[in-house]
C-alpha atoms as one frame of an Amber mdcrd trajectory, in Angstrom:
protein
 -15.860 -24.474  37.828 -18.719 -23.656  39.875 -22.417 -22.845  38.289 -22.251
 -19.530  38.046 -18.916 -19.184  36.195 -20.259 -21.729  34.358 -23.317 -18.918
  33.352 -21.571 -16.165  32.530 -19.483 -17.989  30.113 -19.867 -16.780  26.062
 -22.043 -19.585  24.657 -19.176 -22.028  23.223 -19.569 -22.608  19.383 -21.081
 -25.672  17.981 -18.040 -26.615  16.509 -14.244 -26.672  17.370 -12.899 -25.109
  14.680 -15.320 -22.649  14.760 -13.478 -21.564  17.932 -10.120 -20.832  16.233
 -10.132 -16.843  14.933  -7.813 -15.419  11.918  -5.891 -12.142  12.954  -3.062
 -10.506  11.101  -1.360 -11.127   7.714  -1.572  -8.834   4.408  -5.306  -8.557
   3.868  -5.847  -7.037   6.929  -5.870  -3.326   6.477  -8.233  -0.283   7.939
 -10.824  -1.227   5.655 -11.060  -4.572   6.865 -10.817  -3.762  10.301 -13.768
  -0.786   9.913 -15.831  -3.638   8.247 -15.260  -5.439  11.933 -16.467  -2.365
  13.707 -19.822  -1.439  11.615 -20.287  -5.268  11.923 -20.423  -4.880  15.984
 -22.449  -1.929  15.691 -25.250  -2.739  13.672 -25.574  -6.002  15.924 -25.796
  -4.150  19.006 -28.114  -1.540  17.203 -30.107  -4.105  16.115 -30.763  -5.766
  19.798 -31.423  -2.564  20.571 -34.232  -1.727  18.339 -35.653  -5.277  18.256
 -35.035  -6.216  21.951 -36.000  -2.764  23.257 -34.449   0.406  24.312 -31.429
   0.206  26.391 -29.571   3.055  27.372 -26.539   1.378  28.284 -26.079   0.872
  24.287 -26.388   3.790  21.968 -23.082   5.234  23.175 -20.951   2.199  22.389
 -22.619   1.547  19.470 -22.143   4.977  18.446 -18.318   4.572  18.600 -18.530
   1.439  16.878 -20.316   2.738  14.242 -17.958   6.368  14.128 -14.766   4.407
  14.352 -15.680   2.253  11.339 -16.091   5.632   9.485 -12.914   6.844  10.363
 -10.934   3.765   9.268 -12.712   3.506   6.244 -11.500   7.397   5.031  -8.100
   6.445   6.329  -8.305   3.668   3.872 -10.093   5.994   1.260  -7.482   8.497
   1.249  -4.539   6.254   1.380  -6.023   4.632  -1.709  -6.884   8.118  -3.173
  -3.193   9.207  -2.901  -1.871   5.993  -4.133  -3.975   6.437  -7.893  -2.903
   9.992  -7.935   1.036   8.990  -7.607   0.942   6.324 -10.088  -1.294   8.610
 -12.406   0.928  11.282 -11.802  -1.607  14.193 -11.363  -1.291  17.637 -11.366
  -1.715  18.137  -6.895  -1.277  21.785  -7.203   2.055  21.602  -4.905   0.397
  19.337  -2.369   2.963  16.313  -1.572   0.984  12.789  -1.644   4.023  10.665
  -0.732   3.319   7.617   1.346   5.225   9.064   3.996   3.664  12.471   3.775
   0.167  10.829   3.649   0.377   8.881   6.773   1.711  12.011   8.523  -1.407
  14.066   7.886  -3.448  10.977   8.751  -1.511  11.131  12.007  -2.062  15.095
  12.290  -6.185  14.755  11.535  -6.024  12.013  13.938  -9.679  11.673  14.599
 -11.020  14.417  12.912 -13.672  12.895  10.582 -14.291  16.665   9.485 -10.171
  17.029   8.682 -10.688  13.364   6.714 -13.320  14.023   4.854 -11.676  17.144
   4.130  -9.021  16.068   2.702 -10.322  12.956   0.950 -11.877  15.405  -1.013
  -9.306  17.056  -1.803  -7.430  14.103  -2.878 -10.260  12.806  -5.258 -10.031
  17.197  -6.645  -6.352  15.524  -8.055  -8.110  12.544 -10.256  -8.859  14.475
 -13.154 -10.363  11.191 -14.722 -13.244  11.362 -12.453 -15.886  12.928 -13.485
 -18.619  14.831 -11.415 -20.033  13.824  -8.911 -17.936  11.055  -8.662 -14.676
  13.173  -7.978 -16.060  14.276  -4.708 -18.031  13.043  -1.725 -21.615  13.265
  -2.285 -23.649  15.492  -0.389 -25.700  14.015   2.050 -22.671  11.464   3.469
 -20.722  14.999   3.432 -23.775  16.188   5.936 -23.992  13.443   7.857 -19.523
  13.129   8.047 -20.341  17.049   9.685 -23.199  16.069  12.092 -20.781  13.160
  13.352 -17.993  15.582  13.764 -19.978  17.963  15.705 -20.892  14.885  17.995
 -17.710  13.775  18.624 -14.775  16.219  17.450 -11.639  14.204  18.863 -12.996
  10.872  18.847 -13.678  10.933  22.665 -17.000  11.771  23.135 -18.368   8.368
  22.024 -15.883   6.423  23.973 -15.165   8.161  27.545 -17.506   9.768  30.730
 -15.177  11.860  30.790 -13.272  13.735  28.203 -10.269  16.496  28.048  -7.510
  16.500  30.085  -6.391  17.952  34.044  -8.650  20.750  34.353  -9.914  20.836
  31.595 -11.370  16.904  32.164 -15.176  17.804  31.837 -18.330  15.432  31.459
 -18.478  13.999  28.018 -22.561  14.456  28.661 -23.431  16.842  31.380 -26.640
  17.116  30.547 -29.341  14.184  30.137 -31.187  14.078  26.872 -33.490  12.610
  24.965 -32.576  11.845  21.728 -34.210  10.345  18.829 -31.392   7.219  18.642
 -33.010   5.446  15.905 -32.939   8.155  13.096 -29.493   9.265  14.381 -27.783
   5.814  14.515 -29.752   4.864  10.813 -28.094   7.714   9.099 -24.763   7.194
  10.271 -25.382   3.268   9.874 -25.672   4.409   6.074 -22.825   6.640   5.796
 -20.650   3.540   7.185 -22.084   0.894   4.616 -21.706   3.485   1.689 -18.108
   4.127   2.928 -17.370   0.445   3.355 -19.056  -0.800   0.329 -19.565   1.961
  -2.305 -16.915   4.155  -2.007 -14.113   1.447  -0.844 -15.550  -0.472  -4.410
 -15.662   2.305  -6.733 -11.811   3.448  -5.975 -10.960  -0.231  -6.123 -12.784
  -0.820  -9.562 -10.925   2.223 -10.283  -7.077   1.854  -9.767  -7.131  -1.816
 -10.880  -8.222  -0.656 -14.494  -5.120   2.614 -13.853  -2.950  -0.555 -13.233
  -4.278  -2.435 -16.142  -4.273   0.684 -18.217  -0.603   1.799 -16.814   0.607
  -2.199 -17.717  -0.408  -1.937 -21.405   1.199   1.657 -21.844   4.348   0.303
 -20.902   4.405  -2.165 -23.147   3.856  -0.381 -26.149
């Protein structure tokens, strides 16, 4: 290995083990996975703030940061439907299935506007939740809209280019200035609130339905 391969190597950990990585297995799901994503965000928008501008990052970063949002109200509204089925609430005629769940996922693909649409609508079902916590609180709900308009399909963020044939067009035709910093901080809240608050809450929420369900049934 000459000295410059030897260079552009990733620094090797101080330890061997430290080498090895875990992937796989029944803990990891889209929340986990999102928490990988706003984890490789905020590190690149951190070296970004504190090592400078560098416009080679907010677009990636951006992605990492909207992709972590997106898994996280896949995860959200899979774990929303899955408290309304074993609550058994009223859905006014709308199927929450398993199967019929991961087919709308499939059909809002990478809408966040379509997901946090219908997350709300899910939480609508848990008559046990009482305002606001039966609905998405209003400035994430701004903030889920602003990212939408950025990136409707989930392309913007992460191609030059975007659409398809002739209708391929620039993802960014024209050169802007943007503020990065406030735009990147809000959404860099929305994910952590998603990941952490939201994720928690619902958690908290259908291991006490299971607890409550357990002692029911044994009456």
């Amino acid at each position: 290995m000459d000295q410059t391969e030897e260079m552009m190597n990733l620094p090797r950990p101080r330890w061997p083990v430290h080498e090895i990585a875990v992937i796989g297995g029944s803990s990891e799901d889209d929340l986990a996975i999102a928490g990988g994503y706003l984890r490789v965000a905020e590190i690149g928008a951190t070296h970004w703030s504190q090592h400078g501008p560098d416009d080679s990052l907010p677009i990636p970063v951006l992605y990492n940061y909207r992709h972590s949002v997106e898994l996280s109200l896949k995860w959200l509204i899979r774990t929303t439907a899955r408290i309304v089925r074993r609550g058994q609430y009223h859905t006014n005629g709308a199927n929450l299935d398993r199967e019929k769940v991961d087919k709308k996922l499939r059909e809002d693909s990478h809408s966040i506007k379509k997901l946090a649409e219908r997350l709300n609508t899910y939480l609508g079902f848990i008559t046990d939740l009482d305002p606001p916590n039966n609905r998405i609180d209003d400035e994430s709900l701004e903030t889920l809209r602003w990212l939408d308009q950025q990136d409707e399909t989930g392309e913007t963020f992460r191609y030059s280019m975007v659409g398809r044939g002739t209708d391929s067009r620039p993802a960014r035709a024209v050169q802007t200035n943007i503020n990065f910093y406030e735009d990147v901080n809000k959404v860099h809240l929305l994910a952590h609130l998603l990941q952490d608050g939201y994720s928690a809450y619902l958690d908290t929420f259908e291991d006490l339905q299971q607890e409550y369900l357990e002692e029911m049934s044994n009456w």
